[in-house]
C-alpha positions in Angstrom: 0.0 0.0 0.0 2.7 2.5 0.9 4.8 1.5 -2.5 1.5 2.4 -4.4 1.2 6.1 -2.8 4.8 6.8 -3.3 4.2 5.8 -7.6 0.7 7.9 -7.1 3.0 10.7 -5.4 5.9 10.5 -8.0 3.2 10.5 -11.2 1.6 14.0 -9.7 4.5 15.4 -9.4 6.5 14.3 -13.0 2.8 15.6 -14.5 2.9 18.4 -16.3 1.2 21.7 -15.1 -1.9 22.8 -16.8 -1.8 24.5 -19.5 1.3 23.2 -20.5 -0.1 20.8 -22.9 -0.2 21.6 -26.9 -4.2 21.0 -27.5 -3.7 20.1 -31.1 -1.0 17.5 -30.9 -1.2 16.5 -26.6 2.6 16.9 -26.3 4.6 18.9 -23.6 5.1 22.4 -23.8 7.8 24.6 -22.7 6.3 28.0 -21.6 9.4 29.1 -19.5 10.4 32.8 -20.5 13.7 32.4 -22.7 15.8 35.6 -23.6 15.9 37.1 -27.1 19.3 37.3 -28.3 20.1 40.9 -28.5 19.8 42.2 -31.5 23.4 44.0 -33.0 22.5 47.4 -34.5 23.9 47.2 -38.3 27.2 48.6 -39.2 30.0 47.9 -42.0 31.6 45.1 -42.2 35.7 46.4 -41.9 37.8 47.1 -44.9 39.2 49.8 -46.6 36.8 50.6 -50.6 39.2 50.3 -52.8 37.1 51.8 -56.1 37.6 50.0 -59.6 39.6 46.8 -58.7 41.1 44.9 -62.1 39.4 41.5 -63.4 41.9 39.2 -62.0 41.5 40.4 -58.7 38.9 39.1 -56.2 37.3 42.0 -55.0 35.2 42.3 -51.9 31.4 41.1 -52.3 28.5 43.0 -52.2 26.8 42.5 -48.7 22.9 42.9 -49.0 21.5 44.1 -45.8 19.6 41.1 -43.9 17.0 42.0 -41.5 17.8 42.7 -38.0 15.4 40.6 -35.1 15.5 37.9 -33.4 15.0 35.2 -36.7 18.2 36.2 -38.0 20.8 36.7 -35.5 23.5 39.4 -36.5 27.2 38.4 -35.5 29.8 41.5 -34.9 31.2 40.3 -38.6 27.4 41.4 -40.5 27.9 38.5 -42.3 24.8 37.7 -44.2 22.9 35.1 -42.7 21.3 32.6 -45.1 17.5 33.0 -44.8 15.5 30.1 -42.8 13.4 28.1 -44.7 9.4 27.9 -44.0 8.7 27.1 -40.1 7.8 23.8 -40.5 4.1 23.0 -38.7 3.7 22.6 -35.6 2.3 18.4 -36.1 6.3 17.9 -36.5 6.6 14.9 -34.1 10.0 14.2 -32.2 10.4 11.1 -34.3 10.8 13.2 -37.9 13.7 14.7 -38.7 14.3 18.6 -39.9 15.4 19.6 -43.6 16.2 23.0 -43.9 14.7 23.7 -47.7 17.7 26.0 -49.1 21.0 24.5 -49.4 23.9 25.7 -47.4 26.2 28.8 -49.0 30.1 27.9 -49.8 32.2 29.4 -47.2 33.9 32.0 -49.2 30.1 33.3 -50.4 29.0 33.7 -46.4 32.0 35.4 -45.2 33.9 37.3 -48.3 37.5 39.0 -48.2 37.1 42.6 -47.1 40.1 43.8 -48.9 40.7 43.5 -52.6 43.4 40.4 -53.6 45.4 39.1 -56.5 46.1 35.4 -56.9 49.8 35.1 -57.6 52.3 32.0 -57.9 55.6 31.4 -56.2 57.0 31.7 -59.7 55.6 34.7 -60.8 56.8 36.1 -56.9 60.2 35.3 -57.5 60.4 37.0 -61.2 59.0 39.8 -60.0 61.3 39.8 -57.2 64.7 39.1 -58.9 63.5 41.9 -61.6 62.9 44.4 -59.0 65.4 44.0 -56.5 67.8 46.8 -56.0 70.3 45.4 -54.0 71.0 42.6 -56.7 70.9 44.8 -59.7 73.9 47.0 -57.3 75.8 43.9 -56.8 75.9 43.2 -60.5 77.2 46.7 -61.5 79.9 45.7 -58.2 81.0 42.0 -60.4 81.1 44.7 -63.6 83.4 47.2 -61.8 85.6 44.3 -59.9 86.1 42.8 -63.5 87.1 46.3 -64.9 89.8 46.0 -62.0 90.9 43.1 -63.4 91.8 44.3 -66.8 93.3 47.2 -64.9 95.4 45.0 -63.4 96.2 43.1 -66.6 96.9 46.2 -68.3 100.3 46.7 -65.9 102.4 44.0 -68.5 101.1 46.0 -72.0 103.2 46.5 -74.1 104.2 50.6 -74.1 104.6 52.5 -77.2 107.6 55.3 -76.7 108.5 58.1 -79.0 110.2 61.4 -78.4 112.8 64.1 -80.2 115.7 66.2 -79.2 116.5 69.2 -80.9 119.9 71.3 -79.9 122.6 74.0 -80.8 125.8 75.2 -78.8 128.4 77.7 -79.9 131.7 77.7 -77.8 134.5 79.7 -79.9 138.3 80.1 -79.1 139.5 82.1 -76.2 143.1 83.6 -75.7 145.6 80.4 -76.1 143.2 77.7 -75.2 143.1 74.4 -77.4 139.8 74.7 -79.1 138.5 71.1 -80.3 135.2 72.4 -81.4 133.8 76.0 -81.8 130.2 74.5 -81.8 127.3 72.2 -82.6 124.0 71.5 -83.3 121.9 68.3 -83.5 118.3 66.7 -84.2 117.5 63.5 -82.6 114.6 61.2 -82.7 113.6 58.3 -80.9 110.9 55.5 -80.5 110.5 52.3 -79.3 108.6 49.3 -77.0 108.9 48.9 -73.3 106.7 45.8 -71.4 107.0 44.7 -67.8 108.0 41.5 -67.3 105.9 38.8 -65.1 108.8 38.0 -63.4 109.4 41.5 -62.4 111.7 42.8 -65.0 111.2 45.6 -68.0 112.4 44.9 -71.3 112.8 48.1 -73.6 113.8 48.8 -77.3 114.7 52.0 -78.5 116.1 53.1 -81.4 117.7 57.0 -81.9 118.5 58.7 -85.0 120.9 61.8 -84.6 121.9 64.3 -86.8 124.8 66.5 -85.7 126.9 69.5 -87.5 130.8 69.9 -85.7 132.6 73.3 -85.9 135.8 72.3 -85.6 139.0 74.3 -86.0 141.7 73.2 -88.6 144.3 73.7 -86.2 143.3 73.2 -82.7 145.9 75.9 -81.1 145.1 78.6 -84.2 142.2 79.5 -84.7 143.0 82.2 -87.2 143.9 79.3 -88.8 140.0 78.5 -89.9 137.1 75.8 -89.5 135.5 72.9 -91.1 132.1 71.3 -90.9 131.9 67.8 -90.1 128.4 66.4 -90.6 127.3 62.9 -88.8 124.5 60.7 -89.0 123.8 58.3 -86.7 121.5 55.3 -85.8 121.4 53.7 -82.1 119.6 50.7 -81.6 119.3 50.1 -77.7 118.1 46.9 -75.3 118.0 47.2 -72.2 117.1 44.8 -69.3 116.1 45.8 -65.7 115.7 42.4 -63.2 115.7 42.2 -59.7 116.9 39.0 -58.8 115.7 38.7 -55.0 113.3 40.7 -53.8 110.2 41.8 -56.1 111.4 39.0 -57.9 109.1 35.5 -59.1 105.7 35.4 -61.1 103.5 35.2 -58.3 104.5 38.1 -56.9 104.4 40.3 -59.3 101.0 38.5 -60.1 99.8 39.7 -56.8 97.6 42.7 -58.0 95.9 40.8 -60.5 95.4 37.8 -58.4 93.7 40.0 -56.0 91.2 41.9 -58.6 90.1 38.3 -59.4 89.7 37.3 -55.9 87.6 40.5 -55.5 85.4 39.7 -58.4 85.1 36.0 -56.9 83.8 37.5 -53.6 81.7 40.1 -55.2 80.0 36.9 -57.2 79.9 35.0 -53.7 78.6 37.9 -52.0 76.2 38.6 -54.7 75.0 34.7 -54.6 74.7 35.3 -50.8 72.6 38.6 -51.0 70.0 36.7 -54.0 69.7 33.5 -52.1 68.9 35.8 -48.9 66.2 37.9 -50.6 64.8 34.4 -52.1 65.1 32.5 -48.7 62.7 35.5 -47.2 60.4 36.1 -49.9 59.7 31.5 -50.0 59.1 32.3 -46.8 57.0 34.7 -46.7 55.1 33.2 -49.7 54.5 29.6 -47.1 53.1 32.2 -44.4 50.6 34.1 -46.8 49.7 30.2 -48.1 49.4 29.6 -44.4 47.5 32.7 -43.5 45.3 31.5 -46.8 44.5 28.2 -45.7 44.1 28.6 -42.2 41.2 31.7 -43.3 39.9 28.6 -45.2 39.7 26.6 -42.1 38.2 29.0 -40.0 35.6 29.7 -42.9 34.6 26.7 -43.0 34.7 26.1 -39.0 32.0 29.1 -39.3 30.0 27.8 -42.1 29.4 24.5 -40.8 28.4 26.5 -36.9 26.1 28.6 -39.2 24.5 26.1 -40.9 24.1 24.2 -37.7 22.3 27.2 -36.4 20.0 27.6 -39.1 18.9 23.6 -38.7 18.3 24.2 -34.4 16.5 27.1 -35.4 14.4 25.2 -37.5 14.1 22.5 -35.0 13.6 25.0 -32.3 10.8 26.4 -34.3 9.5 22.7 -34.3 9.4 22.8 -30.8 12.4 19.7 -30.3 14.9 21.6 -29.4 15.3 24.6 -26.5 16.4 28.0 -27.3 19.0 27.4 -24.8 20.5 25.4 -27.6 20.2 28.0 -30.1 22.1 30.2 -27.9 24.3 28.1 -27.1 25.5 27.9 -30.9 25.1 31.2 -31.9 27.8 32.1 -29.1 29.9 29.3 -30.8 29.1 31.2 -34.0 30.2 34.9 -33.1 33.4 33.1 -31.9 34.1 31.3 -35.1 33.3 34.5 -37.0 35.5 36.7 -35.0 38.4 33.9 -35.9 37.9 34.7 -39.1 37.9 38.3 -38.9 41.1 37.8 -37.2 42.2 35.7 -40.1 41.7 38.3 -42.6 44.3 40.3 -40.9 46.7 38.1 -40.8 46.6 37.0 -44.7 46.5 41.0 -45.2 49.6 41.5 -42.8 51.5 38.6 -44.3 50.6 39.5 -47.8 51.9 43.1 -47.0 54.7 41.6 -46.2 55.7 39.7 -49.3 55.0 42.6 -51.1 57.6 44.8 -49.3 60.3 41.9 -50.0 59.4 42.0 -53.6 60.1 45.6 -53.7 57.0 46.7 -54.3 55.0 50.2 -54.1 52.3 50.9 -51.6 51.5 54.5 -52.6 48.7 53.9 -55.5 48.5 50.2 -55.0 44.5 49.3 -54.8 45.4 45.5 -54.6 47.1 44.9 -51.4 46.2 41.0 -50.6 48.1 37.9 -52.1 46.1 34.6 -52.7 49.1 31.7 -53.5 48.0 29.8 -56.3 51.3 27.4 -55.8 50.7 24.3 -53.5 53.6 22.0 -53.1 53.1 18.8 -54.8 56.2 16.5 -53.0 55.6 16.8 -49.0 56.4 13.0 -48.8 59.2 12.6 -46.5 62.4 11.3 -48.3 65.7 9.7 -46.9 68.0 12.2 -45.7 72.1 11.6 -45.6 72.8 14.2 -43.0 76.9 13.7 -43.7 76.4 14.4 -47.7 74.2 17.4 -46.3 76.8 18.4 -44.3 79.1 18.3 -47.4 77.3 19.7 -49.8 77.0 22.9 -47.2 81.0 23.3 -46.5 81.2 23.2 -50.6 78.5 25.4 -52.0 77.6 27.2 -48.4 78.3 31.1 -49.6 79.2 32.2 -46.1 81.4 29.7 -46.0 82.7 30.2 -49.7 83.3 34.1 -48.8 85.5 33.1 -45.8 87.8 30.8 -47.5 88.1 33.2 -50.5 89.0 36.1 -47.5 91.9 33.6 -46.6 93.1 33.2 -50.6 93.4 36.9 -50.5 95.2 37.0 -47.3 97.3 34.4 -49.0 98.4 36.5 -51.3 99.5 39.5 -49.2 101.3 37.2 -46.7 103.4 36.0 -50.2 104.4 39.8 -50.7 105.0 40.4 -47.4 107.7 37.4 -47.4 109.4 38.7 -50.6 109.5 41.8 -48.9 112.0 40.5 -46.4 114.0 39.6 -49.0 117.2 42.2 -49.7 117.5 44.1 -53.0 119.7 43.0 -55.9 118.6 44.6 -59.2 120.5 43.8 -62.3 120.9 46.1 -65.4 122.2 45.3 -68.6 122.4 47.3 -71.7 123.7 46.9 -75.3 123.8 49.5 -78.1 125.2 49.3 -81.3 125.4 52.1 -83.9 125.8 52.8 -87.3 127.6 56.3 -87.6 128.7 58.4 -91.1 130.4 60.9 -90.7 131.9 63.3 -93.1 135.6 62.6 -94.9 137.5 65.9 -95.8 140.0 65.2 -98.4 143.8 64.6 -97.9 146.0 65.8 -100.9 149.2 64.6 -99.5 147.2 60.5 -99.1 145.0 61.5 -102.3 141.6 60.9 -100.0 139.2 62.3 -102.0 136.1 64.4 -99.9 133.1 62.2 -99.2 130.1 63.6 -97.8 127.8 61.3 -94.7 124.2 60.2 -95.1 121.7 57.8 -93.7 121.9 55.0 -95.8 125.9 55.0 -95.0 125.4 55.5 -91.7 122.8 52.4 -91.5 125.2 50.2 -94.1 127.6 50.5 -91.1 125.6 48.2 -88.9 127.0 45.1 -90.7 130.5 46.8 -92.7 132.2 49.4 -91.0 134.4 50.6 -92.9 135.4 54.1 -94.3 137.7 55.2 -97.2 140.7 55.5 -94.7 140.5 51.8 -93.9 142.3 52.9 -90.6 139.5 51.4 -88.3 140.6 49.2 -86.2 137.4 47.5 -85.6 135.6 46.3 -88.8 133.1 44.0 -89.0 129.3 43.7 -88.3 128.5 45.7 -85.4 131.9 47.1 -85.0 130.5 49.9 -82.8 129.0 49.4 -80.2 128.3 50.1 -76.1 128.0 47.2 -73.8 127.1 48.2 -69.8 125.8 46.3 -66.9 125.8 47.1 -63.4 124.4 45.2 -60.2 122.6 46.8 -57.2 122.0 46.1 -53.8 120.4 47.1 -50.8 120.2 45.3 -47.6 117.8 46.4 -43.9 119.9 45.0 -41.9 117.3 45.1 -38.8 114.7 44.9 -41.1 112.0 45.2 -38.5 109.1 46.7 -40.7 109.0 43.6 -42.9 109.3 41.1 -40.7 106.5 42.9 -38.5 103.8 43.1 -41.4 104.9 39.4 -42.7 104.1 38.2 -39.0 100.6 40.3 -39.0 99.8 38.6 -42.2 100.7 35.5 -41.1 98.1 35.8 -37.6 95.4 37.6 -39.4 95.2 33.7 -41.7 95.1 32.4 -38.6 92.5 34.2 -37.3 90.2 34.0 -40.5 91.2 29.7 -40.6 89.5 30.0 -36.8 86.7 31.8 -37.8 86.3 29.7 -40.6 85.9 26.5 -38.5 83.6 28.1 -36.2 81.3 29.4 -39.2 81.6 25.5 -40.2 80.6 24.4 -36.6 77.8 26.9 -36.8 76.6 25.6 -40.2 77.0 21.9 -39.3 74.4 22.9 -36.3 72.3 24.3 -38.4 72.3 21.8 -41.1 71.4 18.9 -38.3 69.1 21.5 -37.0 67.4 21.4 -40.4 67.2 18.2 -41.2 66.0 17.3 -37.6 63.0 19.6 -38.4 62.3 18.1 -41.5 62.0 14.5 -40.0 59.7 16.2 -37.1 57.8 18.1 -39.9 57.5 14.5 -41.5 56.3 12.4 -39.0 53.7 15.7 -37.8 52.3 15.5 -41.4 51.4 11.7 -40.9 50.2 12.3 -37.7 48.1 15.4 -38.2 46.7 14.0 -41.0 45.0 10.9 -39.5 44.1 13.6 -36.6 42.0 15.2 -39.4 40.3 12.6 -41.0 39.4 11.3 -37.4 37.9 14.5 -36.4 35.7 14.9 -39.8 34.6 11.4 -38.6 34.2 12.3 -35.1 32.0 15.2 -36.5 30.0 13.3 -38.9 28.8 10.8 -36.0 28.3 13.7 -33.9 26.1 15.7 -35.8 24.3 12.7 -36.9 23.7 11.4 -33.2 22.6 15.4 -32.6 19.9 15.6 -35.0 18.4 12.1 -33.8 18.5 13.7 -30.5 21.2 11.7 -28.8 23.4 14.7 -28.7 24.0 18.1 -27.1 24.7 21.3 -29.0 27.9 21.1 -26.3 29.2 17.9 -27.9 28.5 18.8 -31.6 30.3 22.4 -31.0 33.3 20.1 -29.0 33.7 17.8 -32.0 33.7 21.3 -34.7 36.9 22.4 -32.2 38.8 19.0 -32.5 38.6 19.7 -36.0 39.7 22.9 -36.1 42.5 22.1 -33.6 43.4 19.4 -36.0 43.4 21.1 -39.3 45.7 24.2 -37.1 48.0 21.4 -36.9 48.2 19.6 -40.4 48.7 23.0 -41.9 51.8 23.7 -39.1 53.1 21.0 -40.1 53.0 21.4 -43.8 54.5 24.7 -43.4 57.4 23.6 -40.9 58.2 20.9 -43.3 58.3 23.8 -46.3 60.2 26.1 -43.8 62.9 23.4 -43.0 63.0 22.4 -46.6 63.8 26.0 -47.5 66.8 26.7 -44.7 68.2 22.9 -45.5 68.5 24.5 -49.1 70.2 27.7 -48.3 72.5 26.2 -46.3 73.4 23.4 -48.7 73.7 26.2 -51.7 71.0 24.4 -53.3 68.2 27.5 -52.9 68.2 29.2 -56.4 69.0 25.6 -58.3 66.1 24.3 -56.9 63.4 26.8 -58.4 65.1 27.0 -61.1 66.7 30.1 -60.7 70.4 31.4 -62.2 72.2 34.9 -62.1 74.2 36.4 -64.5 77.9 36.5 -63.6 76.9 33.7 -60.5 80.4 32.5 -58.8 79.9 29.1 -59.7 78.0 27.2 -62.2 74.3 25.8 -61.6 75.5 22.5 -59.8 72.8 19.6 -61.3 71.5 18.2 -58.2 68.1 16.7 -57.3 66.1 19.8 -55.0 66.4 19.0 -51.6 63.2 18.5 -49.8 60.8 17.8 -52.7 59.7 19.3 -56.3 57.7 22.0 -56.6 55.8 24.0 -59.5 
């Protein structure tokens, strides 16, 4: 008896209160006062109006104002909200499920880009960028003036054309008692000839004179009432002459020194210019993954909202039926202006990152209308590959240009510390100098000999080269090249504490040291990095298998979620929990994909393989394009 009052009891009070019965179908009703949502008073959605936008860009969309009131909640982005479809009757049992009657919009359609964008390839980045980049078109006019150096330097062993002339006249006659060999002269010289430097240090030079002289001389040399002749003379000199030092400033590679260093300058303007290009392409890859990044995680958080929306517009519906609570519907639209704020925040963060890119391809902001970048380039290898981290390693000392820059500052260091040892060295500089000549001179006659008068000229005076001889036939030298001048002399000088050369030879000889240390350190440092690198392409790798199971999970996860919700063995709670594992889990595929396009990208500058794998070449590079397969995956 007691049991059946306590059932009597517990029915009275599980029965519903009058009144809170639907008359037309008997069900429950829910007459507790719920809240409207506040309604958001309208305002523009932010962006900047752009005006006229060109046909390749994607400019913002037209927003028609949806009404404001409690049917059609508005969320602080004014995104349009997809009308309801017709309030289903109220005979709707629990058992039938809601169709909303208009299909759901794409994600880009509900919440549009409110800035104006261009859709833009890594290629067409790059081109644009290597075109318009200052800095690279400066350090090719540097190779062009470092190679003009070199010529200069060539130009120290050319051969030097030399010519000159040498006019005089002089008129010394007898004095009181004094022996008068000549009263006076005059003479017209001419010379030319080659002179070259020598590699080894010497100068060679060839000259050849041709004089013409006229001789007052007296008849008798103590009478000079006694009267003068003329004596005419022609005369050509043919002269070598050799300069050599034969210690110090002596040897090719020495005097080589100044050329060897313009080339070694034009080798590190090339390394410096390689260094500078596969900088401004390291950033600009870089910031072309964080604009695809920005891109695709907008996309995400697009979609994250469209799906929240369209799951408000079916609880609406089904609130509207009467099976679910508005406590539900409130529930998702807080979800929603969440999601939508995300993608607000999104927006900025593509506009930032494309602003960004743009600045490192040198580009002008002042009457650009078309400020955001859409990547149209997706990388098609993100499989991970096999790496040999000791041929990494290898490839990085070899074709690394921070390291290449180094070793060429120690080849040039080389060099001076070569001159500064032959400086050390004492001087001994020999000359040697041989000029023969073909003279004609004038032949007065001799009555008491019978030597008849014979007058000088230039082919005489040449003809004496090879037979000198005269009418006399009192030379006693005849012959080819019977006149002639033979000299040579020797030269030397010795610092006998020699303290200045010995000093900078030592300072030389420290400052290699000091560039071979930094060297290995620069090497330790790029070893790190290299390991560094690859470490964070395996961790990139094994993240991209990972994350991607995580996402199809999720989806899954959501599918069975949502389909468990509108058969009403769900909450709102675990539908809006299963949309945030999914959006957690597509956050981390796409961090992964861009850590493993990050690390690709600083494994290929440090391994010097940057510019060959896009594809890319400079004109005057230090080294040829090396064929190598791209590290890290193919690209388009």
């Amino acid at each position: 008896m007691l049991g059946l009052t306590a059932t009597l009891l517990a029915a009275l009070l599980d029965a519903p209160a009058p009144g809170t019965l639907d008359p037309t179908t008997g069900a429950p009703q829910d007459i507790q006062p719920r809240a409207t949502p506040p309604t958001v008073e309208p305002r523009p959605s932010p962006g900047v109006n752009f005006g006229q936008s060109p046909t390749s860009v994607t400019p913002p969309a037209t927003r028609p104002p949806s009404p404001a009131g409690p049917s059609a909640p508005r969320t602080p982005l004014m995104r349009p909200r997809p009308e309801a479809g017709p309030t289903p009757p109220p005979g709707t049992g629990p058992s039938e499920q809601v169709q909303p009657t208009t299909p759901a919009p794409e994600p880009s359609t509900l919440y549009p880009l409110s800035f104006a964008a261009e859709e833009l390839s890594l290629s067409e980045v790059l081109k644009s960028a290597l075109e318009g980049n200052i800095d690279l078109r400066n350090s090719a006019i540097d190779i062009a003036i470092t190679e003009k150096q070199v010529t200069a330097a060539l130009g120290a062993y050319d051969v030097f054309f030399l010519a000159g002339t040498t006019a005089s006249k002089a008129v010394t006659p007898q004095r009181g008692s004094a022996a008068a060999f000549t009263v006076g002269n005059q003479s017209l010289s001419g010379n030319f000839g080659f002179e070259r430097k020598l590699e080894s240090g010497g100068t060679i030079n060839f000259t050849v004179t041709a004089t013409r002289s006229t001789i007052l001389q007296p008849i008798n040399f103590f009478n000079a009432a006694a009267g003068t002749r003329q004596l005419n003379s022609y005369i050509i000199s043919p002269s070598l002459t050799l300069t050599h030092p034969l210690l110090r400033n002596a040897g090719v590679r020495v005097n080589r020194a100044d050329i060897d260093r313009a080339r070694i300058a034009r080798t590190q303007m090339e390394a410096n210019q390689l260094q500078m290009a596969q900088t401004a392409i390291h950033d600009i890859i870089l910031a072309y993954w964080d604009v695809l990044f920005a891109s695709r995680d907008l996309e995400n958080k697009r979609r994250s909202a469209a799906t929240t929306s369209e799951q408000h517009r079916r609880v609406k519906a089904e609130v509207a039926a009467g099976r679910k609570s508005q406590l539900d519907l409130d529930t998702i639209y807080q979800s929603l202006v969440a999601r939508e704020n995300e993608v607000v925040l999104a927006e900025n963060t593509l506009l930032d990152r494309s602003l960004t890119l743009r600045q490192f391809m040198g580009q002008d902001f002042s009457k650009r209308k078309v400020l955001g970048v859409l990547p149209q380039t997706d990388p098609q290898a993100l499989a991970p590959r096999e790496i040999d981290l000791e041929a990494e390693i290898k490839k990085a000392y070899a074709a690394n240009p921070q390291l290449r820059s180094l070793e060429i500052g120690i080849a040039s260091r080389r060099i001076d510390e070569l001159v500064a040892a032959n400086a050390r060295l004492p001087i001994l500089d020999f000359r040697f100098q041989f000029t023969p000549q073909g003279r004609s001179v004038d032949l007065n006659a001799v009555a008491e000999t019978g030597v008849p008068a014979q007058r000088a000229s230039w082919p005489q005076a040449f003809s004496n080269f090879f037979t000198a001889t005269d009418v006399a036939k009192v030379n006693f030298n005849t012959g080819p090249f019977a006149d002639f001048n033979i000299s040579g002399s020797l030269n030397f000088n010795f610092d006998i504490q020699g303290r200045t050369p010995k000093a900078n030879h030592e300072r030389v000889v420290l400052e290699i040291r000091k560039a071979e240390f930094n060297l290995q350190k620069s090497q330790q440092q790029i070893s790190i990095a290299v390991i560094r690198s690859v470490n964070a392409m395996r961790t990139a790798s094994a993240r991209l298998t990972i994350t991607s199971e995580a996402v199809r999970l999720a989806e899954s996860n959501l599918r069975a979620e949502e389909a468990r919700f509108r058969v009403g063995r769900s909450t709102s709670y675990d539908v809006l929990f299963r949309q945030d594992e999914l959006a957690l889990a597509q956050f981390n595929a796409l961090s992964a994909q861009i850590d493993f396009l990050r690390a690709t990208v600083e494994l290929q500058t440090l391994t010097g393989q940057l510019l060959p794998s896009y594809g890319l070449e400079l004109s005057g590079a230090a080294a040829p394009r090396q064929a190598s397969t791209p590290t890290g995956g193919s690209y388009r």
